[in-house]
FISE-131073 format. One record per residue (C-alpha): residue number from 1; residue in three letters; x, y, z. Coordinates in nm, 3 decimals. Each point is the difference from the previous one (the first is absolute). Example, Ala and Ser with C-alpha at 12.3 -4.5 7.8 and 13.67 -1.06 7.14 Angstrom:
# residues 2
nuro_marnu_u_v_w
1_ALA_1.230_-0.450_0.780;
2_SER_0.137_0.344_-0.066;
//
This chain:
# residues 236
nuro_marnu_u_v_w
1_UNK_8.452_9.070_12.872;
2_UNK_-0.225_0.036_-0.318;
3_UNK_-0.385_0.080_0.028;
4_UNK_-0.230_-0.335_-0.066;
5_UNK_-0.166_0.087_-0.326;
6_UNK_-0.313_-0.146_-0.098;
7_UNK_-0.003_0.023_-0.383;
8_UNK_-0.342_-0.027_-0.162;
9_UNK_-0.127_0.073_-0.329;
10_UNK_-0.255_0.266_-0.081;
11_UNK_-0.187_0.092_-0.346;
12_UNK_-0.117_0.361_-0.045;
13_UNK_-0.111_0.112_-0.373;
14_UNK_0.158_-0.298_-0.130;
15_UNK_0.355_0.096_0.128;
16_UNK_0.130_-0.296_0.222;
17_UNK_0.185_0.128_0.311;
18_UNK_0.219_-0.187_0.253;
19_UNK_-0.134_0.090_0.312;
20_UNK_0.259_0.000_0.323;
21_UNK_-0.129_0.038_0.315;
22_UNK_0.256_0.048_0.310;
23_UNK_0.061_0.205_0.297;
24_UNK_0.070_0.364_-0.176;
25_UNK_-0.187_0.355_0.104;
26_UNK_0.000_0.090_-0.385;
27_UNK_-0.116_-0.100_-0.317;
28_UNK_0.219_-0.075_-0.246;
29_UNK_-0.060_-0.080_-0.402;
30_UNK_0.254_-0.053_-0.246;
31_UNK_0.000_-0.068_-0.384;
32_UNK_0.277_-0.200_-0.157;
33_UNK_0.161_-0.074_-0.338;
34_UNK_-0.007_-0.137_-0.230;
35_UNK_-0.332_-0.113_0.026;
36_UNK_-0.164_0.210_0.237;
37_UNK_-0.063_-0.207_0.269;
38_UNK_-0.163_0.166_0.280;
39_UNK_0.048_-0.053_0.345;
40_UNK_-0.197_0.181_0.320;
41_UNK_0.132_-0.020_0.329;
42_UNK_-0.213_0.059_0.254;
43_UNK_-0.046_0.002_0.441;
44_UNK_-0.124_-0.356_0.100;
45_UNK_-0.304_0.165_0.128;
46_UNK_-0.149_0.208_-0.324;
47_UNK_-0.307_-0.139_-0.040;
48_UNK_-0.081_-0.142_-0.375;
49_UNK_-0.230_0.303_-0.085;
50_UNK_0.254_0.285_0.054;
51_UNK_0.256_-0.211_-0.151;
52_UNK_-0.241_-0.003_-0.329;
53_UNK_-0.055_0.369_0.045;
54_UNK_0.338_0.111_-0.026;
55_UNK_0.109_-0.259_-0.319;
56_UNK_-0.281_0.188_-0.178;
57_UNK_0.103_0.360_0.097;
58_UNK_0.327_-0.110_-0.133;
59_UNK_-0.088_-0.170_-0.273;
60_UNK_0.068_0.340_-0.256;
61_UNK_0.344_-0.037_0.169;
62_UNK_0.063_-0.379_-0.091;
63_UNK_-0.122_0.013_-0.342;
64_UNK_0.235_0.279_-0.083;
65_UNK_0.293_-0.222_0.081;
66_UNK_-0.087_-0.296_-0.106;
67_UNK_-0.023_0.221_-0.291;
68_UNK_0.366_0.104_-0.014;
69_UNK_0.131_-0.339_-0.009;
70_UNK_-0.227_-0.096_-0.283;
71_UNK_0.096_0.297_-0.192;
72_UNK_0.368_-0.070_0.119;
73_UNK_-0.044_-0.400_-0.132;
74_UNK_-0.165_0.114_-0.321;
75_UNK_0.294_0.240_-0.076;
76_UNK_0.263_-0.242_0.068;
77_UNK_0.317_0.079_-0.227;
78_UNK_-0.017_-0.187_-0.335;
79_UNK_0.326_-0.038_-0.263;
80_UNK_-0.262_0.025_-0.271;
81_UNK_0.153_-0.308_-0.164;
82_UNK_-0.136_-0.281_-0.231;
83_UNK_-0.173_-0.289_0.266;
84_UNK_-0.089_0.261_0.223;
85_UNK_-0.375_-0.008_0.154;
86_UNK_-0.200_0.333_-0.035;
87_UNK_-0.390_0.051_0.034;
88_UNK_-0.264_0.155_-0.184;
89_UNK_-0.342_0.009_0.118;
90_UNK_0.041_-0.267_0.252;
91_UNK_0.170_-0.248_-0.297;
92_UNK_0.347_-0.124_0.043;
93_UNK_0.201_0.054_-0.338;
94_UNK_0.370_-0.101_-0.083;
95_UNK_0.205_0.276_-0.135;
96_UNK_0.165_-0.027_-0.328;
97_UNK_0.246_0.272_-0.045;
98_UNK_0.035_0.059_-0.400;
99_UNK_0.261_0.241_-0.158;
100_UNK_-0.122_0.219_-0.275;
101_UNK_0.076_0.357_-0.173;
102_UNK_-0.333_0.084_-0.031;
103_UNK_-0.245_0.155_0.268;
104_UNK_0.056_-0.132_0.361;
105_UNK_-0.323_-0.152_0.128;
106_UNK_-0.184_-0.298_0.183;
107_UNK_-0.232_-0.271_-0.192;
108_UNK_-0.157_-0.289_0.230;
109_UNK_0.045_-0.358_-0.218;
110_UNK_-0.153_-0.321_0.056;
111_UNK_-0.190_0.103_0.320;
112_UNK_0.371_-0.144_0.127;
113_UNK_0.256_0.268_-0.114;
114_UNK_0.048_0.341_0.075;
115_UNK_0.244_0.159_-0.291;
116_UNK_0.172_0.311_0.055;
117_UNK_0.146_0.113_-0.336;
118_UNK_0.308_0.188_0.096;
119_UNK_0.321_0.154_-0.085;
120_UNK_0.334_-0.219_0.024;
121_UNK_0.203_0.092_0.278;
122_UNK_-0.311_0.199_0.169;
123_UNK_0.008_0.027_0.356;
124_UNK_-0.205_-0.130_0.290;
125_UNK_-0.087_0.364_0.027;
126_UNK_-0.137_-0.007_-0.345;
127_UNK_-0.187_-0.304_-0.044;
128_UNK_-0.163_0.072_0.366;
129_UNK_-0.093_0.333_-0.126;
130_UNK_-0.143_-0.172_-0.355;
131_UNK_-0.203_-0.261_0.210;
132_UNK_-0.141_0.337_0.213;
133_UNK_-0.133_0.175_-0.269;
134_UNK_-0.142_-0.276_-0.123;
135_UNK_-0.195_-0.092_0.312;
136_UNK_-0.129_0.369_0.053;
137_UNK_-0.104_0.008_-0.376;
138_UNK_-0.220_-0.292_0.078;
139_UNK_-0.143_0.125_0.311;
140_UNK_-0.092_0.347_-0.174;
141_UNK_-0.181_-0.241_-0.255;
142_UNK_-0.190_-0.183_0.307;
143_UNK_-0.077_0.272_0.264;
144_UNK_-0.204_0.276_-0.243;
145_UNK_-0.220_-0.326_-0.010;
146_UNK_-0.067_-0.068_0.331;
147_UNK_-0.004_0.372_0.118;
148_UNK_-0.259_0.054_-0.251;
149_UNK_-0.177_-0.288_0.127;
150_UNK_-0.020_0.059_0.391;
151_UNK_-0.073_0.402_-0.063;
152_UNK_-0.346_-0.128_-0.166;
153_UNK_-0.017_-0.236_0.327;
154_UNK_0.109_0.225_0.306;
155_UNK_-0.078_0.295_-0.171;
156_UNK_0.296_0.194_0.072;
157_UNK_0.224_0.134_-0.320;
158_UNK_0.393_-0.038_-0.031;
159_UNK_0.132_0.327_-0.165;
160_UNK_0.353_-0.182_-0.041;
161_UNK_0.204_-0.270_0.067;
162_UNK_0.366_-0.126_-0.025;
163_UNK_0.206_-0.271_0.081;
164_UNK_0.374_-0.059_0.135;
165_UNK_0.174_-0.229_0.248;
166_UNK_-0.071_0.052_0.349;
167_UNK_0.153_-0.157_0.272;
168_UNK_-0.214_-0.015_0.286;
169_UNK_-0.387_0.008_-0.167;
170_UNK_-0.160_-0.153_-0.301;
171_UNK_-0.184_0.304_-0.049;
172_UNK_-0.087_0.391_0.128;
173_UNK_-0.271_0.238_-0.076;
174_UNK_0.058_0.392_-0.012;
175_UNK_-0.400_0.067_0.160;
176_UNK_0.044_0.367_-0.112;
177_UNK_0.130_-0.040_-0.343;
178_UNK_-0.208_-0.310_-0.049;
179_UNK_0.316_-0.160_-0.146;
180_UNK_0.093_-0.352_0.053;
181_UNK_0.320_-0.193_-0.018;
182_UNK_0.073_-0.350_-0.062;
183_UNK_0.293_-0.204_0.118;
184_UNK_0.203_-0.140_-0.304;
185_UNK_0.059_-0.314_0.135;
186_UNK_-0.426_-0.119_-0.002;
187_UNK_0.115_-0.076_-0.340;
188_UNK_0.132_-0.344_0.089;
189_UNK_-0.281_-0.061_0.223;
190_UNK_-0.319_-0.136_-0.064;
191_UNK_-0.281_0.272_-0.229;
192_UNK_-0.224_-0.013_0.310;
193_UNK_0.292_0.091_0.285;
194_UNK_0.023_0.299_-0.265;
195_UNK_-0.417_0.048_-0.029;
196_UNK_0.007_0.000_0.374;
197_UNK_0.283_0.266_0.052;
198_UNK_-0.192_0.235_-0.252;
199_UNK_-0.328_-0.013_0.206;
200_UNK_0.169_-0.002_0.294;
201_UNK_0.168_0.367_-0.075;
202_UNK_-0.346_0.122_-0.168;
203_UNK_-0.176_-0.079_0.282;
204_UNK_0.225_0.254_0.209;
205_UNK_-0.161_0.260_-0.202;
206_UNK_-0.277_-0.102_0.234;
207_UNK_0.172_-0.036_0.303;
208_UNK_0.351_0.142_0.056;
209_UNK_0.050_-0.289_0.312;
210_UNK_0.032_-0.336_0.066;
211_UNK_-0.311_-0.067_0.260;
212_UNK_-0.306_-0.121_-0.012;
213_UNK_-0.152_0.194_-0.241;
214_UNK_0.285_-0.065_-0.265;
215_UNK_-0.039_-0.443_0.049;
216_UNK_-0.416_0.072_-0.009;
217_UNK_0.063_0.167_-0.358;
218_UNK_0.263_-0.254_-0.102;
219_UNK_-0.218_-0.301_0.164;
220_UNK_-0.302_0.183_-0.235;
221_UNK_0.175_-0.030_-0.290;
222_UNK_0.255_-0.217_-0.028;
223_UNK_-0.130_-0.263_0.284;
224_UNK_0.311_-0.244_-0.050;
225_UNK_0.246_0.319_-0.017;
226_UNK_0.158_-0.209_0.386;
227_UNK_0.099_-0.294_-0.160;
228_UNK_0.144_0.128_-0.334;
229_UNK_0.228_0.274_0.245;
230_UNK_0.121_-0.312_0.173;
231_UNK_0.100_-0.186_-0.321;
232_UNK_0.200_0.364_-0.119;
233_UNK_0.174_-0.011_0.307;
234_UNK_0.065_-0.390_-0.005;
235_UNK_-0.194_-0.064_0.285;
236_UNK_-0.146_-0.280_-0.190;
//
């Protein structure tokens, strides 16, 4: 016979949780696809305070793969075809796919059309790899900006930074090199999802871990930094 659940719903730093309650001996907390819905099972008896306790030590854990499937649902497989939806900055274009012998590159039309000048017969290899290097020249425009902006603020100094696709974070931060990298794909998000990610990787230079201190620097300078993370993971 199956356990009577009693199925709640719990809030904890703005992540909504479906809280089951039956008769278990362990705790168990899942994370599902494709929208990261997050489910905690838990003994009927566990009292509301230690069931709030252990969400938050776990929280690192559920952000990280609610992470994934964004990631995973922003890097969906495109055909790179004219009528196909692609972002930049957090605006919805059309792409316009437009032969030419001359050099292969990206122009944004109409604040509607995305057109990606292109060889005939060029692959979906090809035109992907166009539309890349067009994103990542765009971020290296953007991010020199911002770093140079937060160094003055923290006060902390970037000796380098990069950016390629990564499939698991939006961004990483080498503490002893003081070199950050940037996750190609912020491109098609919103400038202050990308903003965020930079201070959030400069601000390891202060403190390599996620804890307390870490959210007390990022709630010092960036005090809305919790619900623009939410909105880059689609949490929102």
């Amino acid at each position: 016979m199956k356990a009577a659940e009693n199925i709640d719903k719990i809030t904890v730093e703005n992540i909504d949780i479906e809280l089951v309650k039956k008769k278990i001996k362990n705790v168990y907390l899942s994370v599902y696809p494709p929208n990261g819905k997050v489910r905690l099972s838990v003994p009927k008896q566990m009292d509301d305070h230690d069931i709030k306790d252990f969400v938050i030590s776990k929280l690192p854990w559920i952000i990280k793969q609610r992470n994934k499937f964004s990631l995973q649902e922003t890097q969906a497989e495109k055909e790179f075809v004219s009528g196909e939806t692609h972002y930049f900055f957090g605006e919805k274009y059309l792409l316009n796919i437009i032969e030419t012998t001359g050099k292969e590159h990206v122009e944004l039309r109409n604040n509607k059309y995305m057109d990606l000048y292109i060889r005939a017969n060029s692959t979906v290899e090809k035109r992907e790899k166009v539309m890349r290097e067009w994103y990542r020249k765009k971020l290296k425009i953007i991010i020199p900006e911002y770093i140079a902006k937060w160094e003055q603020i923290i006060g902390v100094t970037v000796n380098e930074f990069g950016v390629k696709l990564m499939k698991t974070k939006w961004g990483t931060c080498n503490i002893r090199t003081k070199k950050i990298w940037i996750n190609l794909e912020l491109a098609k998000k919103n400038p202050r999802c990308l903003e965020y990610i930079v201070v959030h990787e400069m601000v390891h230079l202060l403190e390599k871990y996620h804890n307390k201190v870490f959210k007390g620097y990022m709630n010092k300078f960036l005090p809305n930094w919790k619900s623009i993370r939410d909105e880059l993971n689609g949490l929102t």
